[in-house]
C-alpha positions as a Markdown table, in Angstrom:
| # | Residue | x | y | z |
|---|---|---|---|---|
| 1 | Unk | 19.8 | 3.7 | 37.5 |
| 2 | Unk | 21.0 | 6.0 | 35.1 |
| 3 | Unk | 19.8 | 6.7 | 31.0 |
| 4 | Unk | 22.6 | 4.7 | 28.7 |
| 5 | Unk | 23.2 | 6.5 | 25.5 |
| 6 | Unk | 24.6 | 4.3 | 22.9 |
| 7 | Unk | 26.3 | 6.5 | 19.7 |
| 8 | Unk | 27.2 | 4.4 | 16.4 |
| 9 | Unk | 29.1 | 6.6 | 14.0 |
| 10 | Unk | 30.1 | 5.2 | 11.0 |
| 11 | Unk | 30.3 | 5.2 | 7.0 |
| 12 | Unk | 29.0 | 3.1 | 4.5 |
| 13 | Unk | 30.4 | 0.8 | 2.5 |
| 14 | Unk | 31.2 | 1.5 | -0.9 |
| 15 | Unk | 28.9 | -0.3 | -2.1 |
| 16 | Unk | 26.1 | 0.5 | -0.2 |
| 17 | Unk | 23.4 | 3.7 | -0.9 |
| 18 | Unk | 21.6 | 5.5 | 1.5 |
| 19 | Unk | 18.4 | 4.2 | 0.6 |
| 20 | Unk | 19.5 | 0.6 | 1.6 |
| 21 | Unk | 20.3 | 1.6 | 5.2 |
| 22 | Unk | 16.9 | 3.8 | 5.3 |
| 23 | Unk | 15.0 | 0.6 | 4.2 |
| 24 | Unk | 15.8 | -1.4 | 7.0 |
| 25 | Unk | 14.2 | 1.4 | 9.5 |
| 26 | Unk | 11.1 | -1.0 | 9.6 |
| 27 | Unk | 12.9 | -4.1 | 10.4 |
| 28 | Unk | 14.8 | -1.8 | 13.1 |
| 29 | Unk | 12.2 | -0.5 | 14.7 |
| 30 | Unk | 10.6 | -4.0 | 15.2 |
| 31 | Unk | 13.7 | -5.4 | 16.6 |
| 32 | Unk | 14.1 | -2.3 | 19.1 |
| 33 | Unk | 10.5 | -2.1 | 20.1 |
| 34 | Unk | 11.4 | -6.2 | 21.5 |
| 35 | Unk | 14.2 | -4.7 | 23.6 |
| 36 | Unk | 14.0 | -4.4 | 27.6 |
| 37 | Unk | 15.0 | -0.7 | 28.5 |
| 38 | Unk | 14.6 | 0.9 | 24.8 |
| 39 | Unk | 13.6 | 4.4 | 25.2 |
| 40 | Unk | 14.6 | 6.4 | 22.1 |
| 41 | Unk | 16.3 | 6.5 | 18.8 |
| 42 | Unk | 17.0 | 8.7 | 16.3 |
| 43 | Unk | 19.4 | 8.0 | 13.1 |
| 44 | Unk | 21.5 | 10.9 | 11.2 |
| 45 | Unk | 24.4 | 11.9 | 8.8 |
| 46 | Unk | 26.6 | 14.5 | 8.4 |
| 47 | Unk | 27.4 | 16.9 | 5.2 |
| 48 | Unk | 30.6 | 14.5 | 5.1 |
| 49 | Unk | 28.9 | 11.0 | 4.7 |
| 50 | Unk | 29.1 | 10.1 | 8.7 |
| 51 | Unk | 26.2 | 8.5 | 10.0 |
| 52 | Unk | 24.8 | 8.8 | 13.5 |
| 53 | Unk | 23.2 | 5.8 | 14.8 |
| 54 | Unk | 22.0 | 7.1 | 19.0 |
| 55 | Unk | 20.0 | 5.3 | 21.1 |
| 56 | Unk | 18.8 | 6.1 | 24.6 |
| 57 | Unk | 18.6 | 2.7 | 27.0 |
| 58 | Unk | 17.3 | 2.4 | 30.5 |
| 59 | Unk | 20.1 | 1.7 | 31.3 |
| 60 | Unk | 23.4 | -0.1 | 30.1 |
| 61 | Unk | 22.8 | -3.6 | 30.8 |
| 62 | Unk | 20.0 | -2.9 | 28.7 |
| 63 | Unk | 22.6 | -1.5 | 25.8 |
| 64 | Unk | 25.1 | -4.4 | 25.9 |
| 65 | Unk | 22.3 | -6.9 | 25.8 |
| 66 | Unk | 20.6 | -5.5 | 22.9 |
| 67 | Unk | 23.9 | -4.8 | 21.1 |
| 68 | Unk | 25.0 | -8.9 | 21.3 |
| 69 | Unk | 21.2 | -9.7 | 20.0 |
| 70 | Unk | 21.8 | -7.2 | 17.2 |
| 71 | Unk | 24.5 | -8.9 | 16.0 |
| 72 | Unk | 22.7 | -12.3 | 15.9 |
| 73 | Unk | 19.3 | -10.5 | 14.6 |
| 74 | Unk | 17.9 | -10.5 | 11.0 |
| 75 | Unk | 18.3 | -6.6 | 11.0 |
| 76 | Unk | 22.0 | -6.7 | 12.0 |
| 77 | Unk | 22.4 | -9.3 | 9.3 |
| 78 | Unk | 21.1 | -6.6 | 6.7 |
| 79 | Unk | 22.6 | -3.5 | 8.3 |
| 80 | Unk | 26.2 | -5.0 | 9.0 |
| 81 | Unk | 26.8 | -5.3 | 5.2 |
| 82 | Unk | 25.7 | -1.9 | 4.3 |
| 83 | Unk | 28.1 | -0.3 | 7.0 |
| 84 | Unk | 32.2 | 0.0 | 6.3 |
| 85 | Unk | 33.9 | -1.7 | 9.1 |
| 86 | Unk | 36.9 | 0.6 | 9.3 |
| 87 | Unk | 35.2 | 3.5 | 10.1 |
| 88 | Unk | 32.6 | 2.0 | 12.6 |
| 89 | Unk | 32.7 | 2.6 | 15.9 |
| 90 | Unk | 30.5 | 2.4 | 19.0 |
| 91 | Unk | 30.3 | 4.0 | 22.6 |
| 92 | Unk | 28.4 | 3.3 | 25.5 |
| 93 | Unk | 27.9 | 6.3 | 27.9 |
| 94 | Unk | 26.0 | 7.5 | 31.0 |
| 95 | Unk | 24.1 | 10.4 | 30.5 |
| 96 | Unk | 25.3 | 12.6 | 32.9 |
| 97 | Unk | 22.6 | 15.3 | 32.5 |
| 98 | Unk | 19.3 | 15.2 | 31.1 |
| 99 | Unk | 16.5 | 18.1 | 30.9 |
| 100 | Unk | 12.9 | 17.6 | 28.9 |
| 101 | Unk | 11.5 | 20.4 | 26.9 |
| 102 | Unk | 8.4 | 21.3 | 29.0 |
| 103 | Unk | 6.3 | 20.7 | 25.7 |
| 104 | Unk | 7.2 | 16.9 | 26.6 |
| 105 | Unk | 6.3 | 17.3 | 30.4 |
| 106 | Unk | 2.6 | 16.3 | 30.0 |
């Protein structure tokens, strides 16, 4: 099987602040820590307002099932809100390549 990487870019709404989206990180982590095939996420934004939502999946079976539970979870109910539709948009890929620093190895 190969490592699914799942990339969320979008904006938030106008009336949203970053420090609404950061607050659910809790509730996130919980709800990705209860997924089958989570591995790894990290969450960013660019100097122009574009956040960078990626998360690293066993595989993608694993990434579609826990992006229909999202939508139906307590977290997606709080995150959905904050996030401006129109300039959402998700990918599901195959990692094609894949190297670990050696600090990781051990």
């Amino acid at each position: 099987m190969t490592t699914a990487i799942e990339i969320v870019c979008f904006k938030l709404a106008a009336t949203a602040g970053d420090a609404q989206l950061l607050a659910t990180n809790p509730l996130m982590e919980e709800f990705l820590n209860r997924q089958p095939g989570f591995m790894y996420r990290s969450l960013s934004r660019d100097n122009e307002g574009l956040w960078y939502d990626i998360i690293y999946w066993k595989n993608q079976g694993c990434a579609e099932n826990a992006a229909q539970k999202f939508q139906e979870s307590a977290v997606g109910g709080q995150i959905m809100p904050l996030i401006d539709k129109q300039s959402c948009k998700m990918l599901h890929m195959d990692a094609l390549s894949e190297i670990l620093s050696d600090g990781l190895k051990s």
